[in-house]
N, C-alpha and C positions, 0 to 999 in steps of 0.2 A: 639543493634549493631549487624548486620548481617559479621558473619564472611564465607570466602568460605571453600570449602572443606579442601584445606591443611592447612590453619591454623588450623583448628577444627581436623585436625590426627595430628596436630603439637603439639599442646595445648593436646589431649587426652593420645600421646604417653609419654608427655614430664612427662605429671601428674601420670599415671603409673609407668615411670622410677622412678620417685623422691617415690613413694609410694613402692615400691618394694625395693630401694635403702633402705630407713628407715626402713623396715621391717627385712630386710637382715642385717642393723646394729646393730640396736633391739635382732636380735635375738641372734645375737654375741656375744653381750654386755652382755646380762642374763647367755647365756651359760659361759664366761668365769666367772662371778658371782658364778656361782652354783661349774662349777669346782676348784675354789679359797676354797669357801668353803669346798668342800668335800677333797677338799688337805690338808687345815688343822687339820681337821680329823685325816687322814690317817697320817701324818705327824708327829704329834703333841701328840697328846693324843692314837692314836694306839699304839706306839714306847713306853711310859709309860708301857701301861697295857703289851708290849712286855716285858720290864726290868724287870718290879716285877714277871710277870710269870718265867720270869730267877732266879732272888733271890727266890723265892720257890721253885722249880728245886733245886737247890744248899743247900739251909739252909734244904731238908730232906736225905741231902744225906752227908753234910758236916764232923760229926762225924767217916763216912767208908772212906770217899773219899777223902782225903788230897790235891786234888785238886780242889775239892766243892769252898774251902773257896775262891781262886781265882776267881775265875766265879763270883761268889758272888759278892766282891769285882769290878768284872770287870762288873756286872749289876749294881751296887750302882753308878759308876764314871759314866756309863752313863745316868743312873736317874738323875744325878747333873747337868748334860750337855743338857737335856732337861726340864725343868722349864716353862710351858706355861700357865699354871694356875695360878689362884690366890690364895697367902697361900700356895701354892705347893713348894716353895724353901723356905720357915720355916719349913714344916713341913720335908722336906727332909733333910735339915742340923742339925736337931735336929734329926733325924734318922739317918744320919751317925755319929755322934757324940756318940750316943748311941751304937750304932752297933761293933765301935772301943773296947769297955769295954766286950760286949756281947757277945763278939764270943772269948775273951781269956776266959771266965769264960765256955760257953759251956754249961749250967745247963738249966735245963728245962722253969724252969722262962722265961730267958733271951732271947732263941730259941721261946717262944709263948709272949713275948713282941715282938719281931722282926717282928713274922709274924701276928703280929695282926696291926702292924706299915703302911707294905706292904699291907696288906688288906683295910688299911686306904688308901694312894695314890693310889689306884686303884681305889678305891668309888669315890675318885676328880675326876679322868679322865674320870667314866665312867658316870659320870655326867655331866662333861662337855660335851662329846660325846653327851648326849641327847638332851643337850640344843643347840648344832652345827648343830645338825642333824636337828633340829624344825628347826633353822636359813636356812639351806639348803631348806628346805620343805619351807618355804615362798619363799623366793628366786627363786624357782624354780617353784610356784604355781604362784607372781605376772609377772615372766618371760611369761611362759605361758597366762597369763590374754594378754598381752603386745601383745603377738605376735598372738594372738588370735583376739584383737579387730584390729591391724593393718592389719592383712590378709582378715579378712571378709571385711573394707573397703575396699582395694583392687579390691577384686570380685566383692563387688558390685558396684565400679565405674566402674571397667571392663565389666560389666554386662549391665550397663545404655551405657556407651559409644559404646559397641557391638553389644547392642540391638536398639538404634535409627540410631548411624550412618549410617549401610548399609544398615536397612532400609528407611532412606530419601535418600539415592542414588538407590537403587533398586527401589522406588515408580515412582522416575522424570526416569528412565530409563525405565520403563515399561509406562509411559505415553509420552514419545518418540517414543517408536517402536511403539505403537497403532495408536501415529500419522503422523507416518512413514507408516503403512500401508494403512491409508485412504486414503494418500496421491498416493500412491501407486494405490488404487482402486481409480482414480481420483476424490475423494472429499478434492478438492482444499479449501472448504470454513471451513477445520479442522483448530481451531487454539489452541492453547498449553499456559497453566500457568503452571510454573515450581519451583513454589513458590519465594523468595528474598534472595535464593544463587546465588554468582556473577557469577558460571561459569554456572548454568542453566538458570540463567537468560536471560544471553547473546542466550544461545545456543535455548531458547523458542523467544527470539526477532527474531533473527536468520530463524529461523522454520515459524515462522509467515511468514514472508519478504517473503520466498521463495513460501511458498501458496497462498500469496497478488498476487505476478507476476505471476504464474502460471494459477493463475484464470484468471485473465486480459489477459497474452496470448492466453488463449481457449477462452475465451469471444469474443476475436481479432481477431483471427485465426479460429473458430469454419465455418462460413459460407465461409471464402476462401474453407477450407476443401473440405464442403458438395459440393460446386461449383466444386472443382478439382474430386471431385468424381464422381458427375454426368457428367463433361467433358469426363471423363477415360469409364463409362458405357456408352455413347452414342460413344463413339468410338468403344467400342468392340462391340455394337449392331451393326455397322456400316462394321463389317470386315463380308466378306461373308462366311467366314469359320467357324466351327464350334468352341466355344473357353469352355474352363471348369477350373474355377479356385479353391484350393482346400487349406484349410492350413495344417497344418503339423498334427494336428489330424485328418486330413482326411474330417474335415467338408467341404460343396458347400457352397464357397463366393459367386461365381459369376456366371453367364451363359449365353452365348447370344443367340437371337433370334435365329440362326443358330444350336446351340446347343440344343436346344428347340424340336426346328421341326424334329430331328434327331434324340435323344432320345423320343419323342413323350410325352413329359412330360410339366408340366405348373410351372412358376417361381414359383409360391404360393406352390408351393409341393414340391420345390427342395433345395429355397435356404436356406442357415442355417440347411440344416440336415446333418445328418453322410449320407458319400456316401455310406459307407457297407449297412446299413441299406435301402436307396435307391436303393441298385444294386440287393437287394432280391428279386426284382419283376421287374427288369431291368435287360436284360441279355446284353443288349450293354454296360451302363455303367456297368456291372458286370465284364465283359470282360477287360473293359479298367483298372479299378482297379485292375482286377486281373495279369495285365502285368508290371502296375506303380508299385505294390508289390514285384511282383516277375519276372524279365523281364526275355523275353527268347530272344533267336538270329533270330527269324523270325518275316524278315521285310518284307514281303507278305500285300498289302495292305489289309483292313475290307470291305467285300463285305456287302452293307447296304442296305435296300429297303427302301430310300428316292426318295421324289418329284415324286411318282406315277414310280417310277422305280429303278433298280440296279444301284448304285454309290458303285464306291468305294473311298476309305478314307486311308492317309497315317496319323499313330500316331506318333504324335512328345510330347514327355516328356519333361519337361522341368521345372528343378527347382528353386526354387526363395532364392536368397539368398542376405540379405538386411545389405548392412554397413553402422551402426551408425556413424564409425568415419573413415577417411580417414587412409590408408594402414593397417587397421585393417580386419583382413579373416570374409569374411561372415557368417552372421547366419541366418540356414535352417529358412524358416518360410513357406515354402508351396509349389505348386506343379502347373504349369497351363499344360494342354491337348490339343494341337491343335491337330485338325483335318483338314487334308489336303484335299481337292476334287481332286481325279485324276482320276475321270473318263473316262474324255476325252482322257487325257494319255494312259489310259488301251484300252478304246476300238481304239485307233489309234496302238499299241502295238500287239493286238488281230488281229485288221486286216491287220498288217503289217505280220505277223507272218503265217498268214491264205496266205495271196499272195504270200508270199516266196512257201509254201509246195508248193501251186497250181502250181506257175511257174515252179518251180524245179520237179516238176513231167511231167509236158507239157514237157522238157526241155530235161528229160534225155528220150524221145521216138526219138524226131529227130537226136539229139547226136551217138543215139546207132545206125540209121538207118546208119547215116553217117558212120563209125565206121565196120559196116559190108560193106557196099560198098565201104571205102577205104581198106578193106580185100581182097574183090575180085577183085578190082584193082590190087592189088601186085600179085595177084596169079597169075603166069609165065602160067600157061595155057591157060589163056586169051590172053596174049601176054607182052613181056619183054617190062618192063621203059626203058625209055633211063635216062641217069641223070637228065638231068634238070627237068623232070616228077618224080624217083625218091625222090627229093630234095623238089619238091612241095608236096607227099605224105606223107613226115617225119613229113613236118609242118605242114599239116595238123591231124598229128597224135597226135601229142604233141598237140596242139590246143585243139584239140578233149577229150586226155586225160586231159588236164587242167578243160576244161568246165565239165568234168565229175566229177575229183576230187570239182570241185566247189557245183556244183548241189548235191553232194553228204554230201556236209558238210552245206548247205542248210538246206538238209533236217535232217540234227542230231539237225542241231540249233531248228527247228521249230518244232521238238519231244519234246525237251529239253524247248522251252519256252512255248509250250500249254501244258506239265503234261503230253505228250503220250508217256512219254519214258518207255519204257516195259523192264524188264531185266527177261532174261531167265540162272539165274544161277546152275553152272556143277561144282566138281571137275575140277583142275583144276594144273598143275606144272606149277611155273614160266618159268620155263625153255623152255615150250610147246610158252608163248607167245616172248621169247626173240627169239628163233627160227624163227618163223613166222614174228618178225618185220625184220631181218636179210636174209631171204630170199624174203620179200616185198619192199627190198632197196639196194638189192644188186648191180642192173643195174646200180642205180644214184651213188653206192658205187665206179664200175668200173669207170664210166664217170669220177669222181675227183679225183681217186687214192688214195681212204681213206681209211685206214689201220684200221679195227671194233676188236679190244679184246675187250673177254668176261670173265665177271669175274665173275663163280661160285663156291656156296661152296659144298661139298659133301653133306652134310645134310641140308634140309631146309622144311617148311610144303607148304602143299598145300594148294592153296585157292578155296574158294568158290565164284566165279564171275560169270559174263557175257562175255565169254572168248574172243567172236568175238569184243565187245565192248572194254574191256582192252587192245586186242590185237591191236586195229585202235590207240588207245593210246600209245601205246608204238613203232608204227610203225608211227606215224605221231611224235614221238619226235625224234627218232631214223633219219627220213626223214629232220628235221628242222636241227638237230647237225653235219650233212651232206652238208647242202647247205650254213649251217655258217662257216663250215670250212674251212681252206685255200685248196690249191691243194696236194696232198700226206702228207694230214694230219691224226691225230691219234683219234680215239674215243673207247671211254670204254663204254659198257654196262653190266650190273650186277642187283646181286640180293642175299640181305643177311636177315637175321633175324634177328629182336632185339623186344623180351619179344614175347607176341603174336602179331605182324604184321609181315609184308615181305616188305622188301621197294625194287622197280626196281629203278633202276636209270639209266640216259644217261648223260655222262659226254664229253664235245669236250673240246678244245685250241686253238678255236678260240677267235673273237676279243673283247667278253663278251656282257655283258651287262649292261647298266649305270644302277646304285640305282635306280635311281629317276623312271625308266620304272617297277621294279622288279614286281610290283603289276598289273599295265596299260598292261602288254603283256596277262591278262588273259580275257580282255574285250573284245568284239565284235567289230571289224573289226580295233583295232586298230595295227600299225605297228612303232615299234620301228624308229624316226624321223632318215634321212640318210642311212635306208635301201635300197640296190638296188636289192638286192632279190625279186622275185613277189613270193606273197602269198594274198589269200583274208583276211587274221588276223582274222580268225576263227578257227584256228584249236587250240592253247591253249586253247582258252574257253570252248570248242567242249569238250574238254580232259577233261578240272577241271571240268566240269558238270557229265560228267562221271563216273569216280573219285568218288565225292560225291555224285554220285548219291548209289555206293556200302560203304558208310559210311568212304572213303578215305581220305587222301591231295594230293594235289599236288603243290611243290615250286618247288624254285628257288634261285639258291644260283652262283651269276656269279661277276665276277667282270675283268672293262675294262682291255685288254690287253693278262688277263690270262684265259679265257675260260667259261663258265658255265656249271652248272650239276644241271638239272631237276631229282627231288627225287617222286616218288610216293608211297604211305604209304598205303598197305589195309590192315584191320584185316584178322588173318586166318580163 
């Protein structure tokens, strides 16, 4: 009969209790045995050899001591009163009987019959004592047998039941996990005997079923697979871009053509290896690995010498993150690398950037020409405008100064986008550039009746800039916080310290500027949508490239209705 687990701790524990139970009664049972005995003892035949030790006490002292004979008398009533032997209340009633006669007479005789009487019931009792005491000593020897043979049964059903039960649960549980793990390293065709307990039984029926279908699923599924796989590589062969796919240890799954030809490397050598190890004698993919590691903030395309020439390449990271179950957070399993081609880009960039300098330099010789000859127009020497001539010489003044201020922000842009931007840094006081943008805006300050505080503090450090550069900085925001603001209105400009930087800022009250532009106002040529202001939307970007170019910021912190204040941040 195959019984399952809890019966068999049920039946094991139950057999225990009841064995432990009987041992525990056993042992009770003997012990109050032994102490019964040893009560009568003490009880019985001690209290004797107590009296007659009394009656000698007394009968050597009875002739001085007139109170001997009491005691005496008071051990003999109690000798009577305990009688537990046999022959012991003959021989005691016959000794007090005698005793009555023997102690009026007092004579030597009679004093060594007494106590040779008394020497006699103490030999009973110490006799009996012996034979009570033997009685004890078995008692307490077969006690011990008792509880001796009951406890080693005990242990050793203890022993049998603790030594196989949990190892035939320990055995089927270690030939579980093993087949749990094959299963695990896809060897579906593992199947499990768990011997003929009902719950392993089930649980190896169980175990089987599940490798039965497993198998048949891969068997089923195995060439969909291989097919969706080869669909997935002839697609990425198929993208013209460069592609690198990598798992989470870093090892090359995959790579396409394009990626091939790029790295100069052959599929046979690449895939399935650790990339580190591949990037040690590849400095492109060394590069790229080294940015997937450790990313930095520059997004400057990779000038590459692919297809018999300079391309360059924009890196997109991009990692893989795969859910087993729906609205459960993904788990990382890898990393793919596209490589973008924007060559075309760049050299359309390069020569957009090349046409602006060239123009803008052609640009400002006729400008300037112009510019001197509307000078010597106005000069009264020549001969006086009348108005309307005048009128046409203002605008063409402004014109003139426009196209200039133009061509000149031109040309910062196309420093700033070919890498020609040179800084020539000097000591340098804020104070020196807040000045200079305040007398560089003062005219346009007159024209709208804008009211300029300056807010400085007595103590501040000096910086180490490009002073002409910072200074076009703060005098083209100082110029913008001016044209945004209403007629006889207020602007703050300043400059405080906090830890080591010096932030300038220009603060107006005018009509702000929506969130959603805060970032968009630092791009190239764009203009806040609903502006009627003319500006070419160059001159923020102009500024932040600046800026960073001396290790800077520059924000923006506005909000509609109530004004903005552009903050610039250098180290000292």
């Amino acid at each position: 009969m195959n019984m399952n687990i809890k019966t068999k701790l049920t039946y094991g524990i139950g057999l225990l209790f009841v064995l432990i139970t009987l041992l525990g009664g056993l042992a009770i049972k003997n012990i109050h045995n032994v102490s019964d005995d040893t009560q009568n003892i003490l009880a019985d035949n001690y209290n004797s050899l107590l009296y007659s030790r009394q009656m000698l006490e007394s009968l050597d002292a009875i002739r001085e001591n007139p109170n001997a004979r009491k005691n005496f008398e008071a051990g003999l009533e109690a000798q009577r009163n305990n009688l537990t032997e046999k022959d012991e209340d003959v021989l005691t009633n016959r000794f007090s009987s005698y005793c009555e006669k023997a102690l009026d007479d007092m004579d030597d005789e009679s004093i060594r019959q007494i106590r040779q009487t008394i020497y006699t019931i103490m030999a009973v009792n110490m006799s009996a004592i012996y034979e009570k005491n033997e009685v004890a000593v078995h008692t307490a020897e077969r006690s011990l047998f008792w509880i001796w043979t009951v406890g080693i049964a005990c242990i050793v059903i203890a022993f049998l039941f603790l030594a196989r039960l949990p190892r035939s649960v320990s055995v089927q549980i270690r030939k579980l996990t093993d087949g749990i793990k094959e299963i695990t390293n896809a060897n579906y065709s593992k199947r499990l005997n768990l011997g003929n307990e009902p719950e392993f039984k089930e649980i190896a029926t169980l175990f089987n079923e599940m490798a039965e279908r497993l198998a048949e699923y891969r068997n089923s599924s195995l060439e969909d697979i291989l097919q969706g796989k080869k669909y997935i590589e002839t697609i990425i062969n198929s993208i013209a871009e460069p592609i690198i796919g990598l798992s989470k240890e870093r090892k090359i799954l995959f790579v396409n053509d394009e990626a091939l030809t790029v790295l100069n490397l052959t599929r046979e050598n690449i895939i399935d290896k650790p990339a580190p190890e591949v990037a040690l004698k590849n400095d492109l993919l060394r590069r790229l690995i080294r940015q997937l590691v450790h990313p930095d903030d520059n997004k400057d395309p990779l000038k590459i010498y692919a297809d018999n020439k300079e391309s360059y390449f924009q890196v997109k990271y991009i990692p893989i993150n795969v859910n087993r179950q729906t609205g459960l957070e993904g788990k990382y399993v890898g990393d793919v690398i596209l490589l973008k081609n924007v060559t075309e880009f760049k050299e359309k960039d390069i020569a957009k950037t090349t046409f602006i300098s060239t123009i803008s330099h052609e640009l400002k010789t006729p400008i300037s020409a112009i510019m001197m000859s509307l000078e010597l127009l106005e000069d009264n020497r020549i001969g006086k405008l009348n108005t309307e001539q005048e009128s046409l010489s203002k605008n063409i003044k402004e014109n003139s100064d426009r196209l200039l201020e133009i061509t000149g922000e031109l040309l910062k842009m196309s420093q700033v986008e070919s890498g020609k931007l040179y800084l020539n840094p000097k000591i340098t006081k804020p104070i020196e550039l807040i000045d200079y943008a305040i007398k560089a805006n003062q005219v346009q300050a007159e024209r709208f009746n804008c009211q300029i505080e300056v807010e400085y503090p007595e103590k501040i450090a000096k910086l180490f800039v490009d002073s002409e550069k910072i200074a076009w900085v703060v005098t083209n925001l100082l110029s913008n916080a001016i044209r945004y603001s209403s007629e006889n209105g207020r602007i703050v400009i300043g400059a405080r310290q906090i830890d080591k930087a010096v932030e300038i800022y220009v603060k107006d009250f005018g009509k702000g500027i929506d969130s959603r532009y805060h970032e968009s106002i630092f791009e190239h040529y764009f203009r806040v949508p609903g502006t009627k202001v003319q500006g070419t939307g160059l001159g923020l970007s102009i500024s932040r490239d600046f800026v960073e170019a001396h290790g800077g910021t520059l924000t923006v912190d506005s909000e509609l209705g109530k004004g903005s204040v552009f903050t610039m941040v250098l180290p000292c």
